[in-house]
N, C-alpha and C positions, 0 to 999 in steps of 0.2 A: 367474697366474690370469686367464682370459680377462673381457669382459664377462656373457659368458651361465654362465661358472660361476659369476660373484659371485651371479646373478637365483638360479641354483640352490641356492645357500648359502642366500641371504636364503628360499626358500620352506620349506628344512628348518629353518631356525632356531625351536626349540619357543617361546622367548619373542616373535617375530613369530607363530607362529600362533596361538600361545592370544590375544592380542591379537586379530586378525582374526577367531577366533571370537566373543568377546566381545562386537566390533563388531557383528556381522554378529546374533548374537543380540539387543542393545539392539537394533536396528535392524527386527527381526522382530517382537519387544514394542513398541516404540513404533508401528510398521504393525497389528498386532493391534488397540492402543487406540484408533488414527484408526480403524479400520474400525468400532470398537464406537460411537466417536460419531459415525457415519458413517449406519449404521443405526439409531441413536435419533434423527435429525434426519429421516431419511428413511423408514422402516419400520419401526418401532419396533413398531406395531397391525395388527393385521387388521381392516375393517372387519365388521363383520359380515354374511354372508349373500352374501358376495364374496368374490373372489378379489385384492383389492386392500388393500397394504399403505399405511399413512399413517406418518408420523412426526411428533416434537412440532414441525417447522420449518412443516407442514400447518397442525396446528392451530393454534398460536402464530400463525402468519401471515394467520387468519383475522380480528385484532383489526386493525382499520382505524389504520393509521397506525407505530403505532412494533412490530407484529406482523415482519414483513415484515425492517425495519431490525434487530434483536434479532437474528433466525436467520442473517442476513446475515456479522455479526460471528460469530456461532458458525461456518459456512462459511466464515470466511477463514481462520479456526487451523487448517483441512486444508495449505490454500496455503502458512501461516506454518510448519509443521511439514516439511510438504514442500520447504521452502528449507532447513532446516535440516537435516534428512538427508541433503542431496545432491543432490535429482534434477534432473536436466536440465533445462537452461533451457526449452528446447520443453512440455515437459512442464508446467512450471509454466505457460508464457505460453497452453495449452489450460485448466488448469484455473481460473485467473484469466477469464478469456473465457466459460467454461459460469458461473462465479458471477457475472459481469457480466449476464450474456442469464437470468440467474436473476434475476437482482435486478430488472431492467426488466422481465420477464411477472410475477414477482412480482405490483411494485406496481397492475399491470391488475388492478382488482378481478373478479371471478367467474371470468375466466378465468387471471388469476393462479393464484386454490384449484385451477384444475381443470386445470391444468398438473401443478399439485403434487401430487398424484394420481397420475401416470402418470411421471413424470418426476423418479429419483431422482440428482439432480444428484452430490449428496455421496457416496454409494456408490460413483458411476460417477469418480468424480475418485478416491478411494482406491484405486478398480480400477488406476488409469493408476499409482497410484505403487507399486501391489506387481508389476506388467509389469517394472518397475525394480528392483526387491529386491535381483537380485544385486553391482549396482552400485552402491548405496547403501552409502556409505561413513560418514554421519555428517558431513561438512564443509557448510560452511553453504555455497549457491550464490549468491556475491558478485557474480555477473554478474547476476542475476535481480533482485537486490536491488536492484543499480544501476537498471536498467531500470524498477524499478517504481518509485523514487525520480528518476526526471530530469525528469518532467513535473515534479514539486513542485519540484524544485531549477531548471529553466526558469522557473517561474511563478514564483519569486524572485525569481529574477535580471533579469528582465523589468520587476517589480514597483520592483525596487532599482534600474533604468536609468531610472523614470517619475521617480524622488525627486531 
């Protein structure tokens, strides 16, 4: 049996596919539920009398100070969920980058709110991880994690060279 007959065995093999299905279905459910709190952070309301949608990260983030911070941490479980599915490191290092440039117009106050108005960060980052669905496989993305853990584990070590 050559190489490319084993790949063909392995694609008929019913206990690899039903597996794969499974996957691929957790994987559509768990993308469903980020979308759900994707659009209650982001659109949640209609304002009235307009064609503009708010979500509670809007209004939340109108309370001066720990507003802002609160929805912040709700937007990074897209990020944290989306390492954990699998997706692409690029992928993840754009939507890390839109909640960063989120969190600093954020904290600008009036224009902050009125960013968040037009500008539905969280939706558009669940956008980029269903573009991926079909390669979402469920393995958690240990390069990503690295990367976003080497600045803290720099500033240690750094830290632990000063001592």
């Amino acid at each position: 049996m050559s190489v490319s007959d084993n790949s063909v065995a392995h694609e008929l093999d019913p206990a690899t596919a039903g597996a794969e299905f499974e996957s691929a279905s957790a994987v559509g459910e768990k993308l469903d539920a980020l979308e759900n709190r994707a659009v209650w952070l982001d659109a949640e309301f209609r304002l009235p009398f307009t064609d503009f949608r708010v979500g509670v990260s809007t209004i939340v983030g109108l309370l001066p100070g720990v507003g802002d911070g609160a929805m912040m941490v709700l937007a990074a479980t897209l990020v944290y969920h989306g390492t954990g599915l699998g997706a692409p490191t690029w992928t993840l290092v754009k939507m890390s980058v839109i909640l960063l440039v989120e969190g600093i117009v954020g904290a600008i106050p009036i224009v902050g709110d009125l960013v968040g108005l037009v500008w539905s960060a969280n939706v558009g980052n669940v956008g980029r991880l269903r573009r991926h669905e079909e390669t979402l496989d469920g393995s958690t993305n240990w390069l990503f994690v690295l990367l976003l853990a080497s600045p803290f584990i720099l500033f240690v070590l750094a830290l632990g060279s000063l001592l």
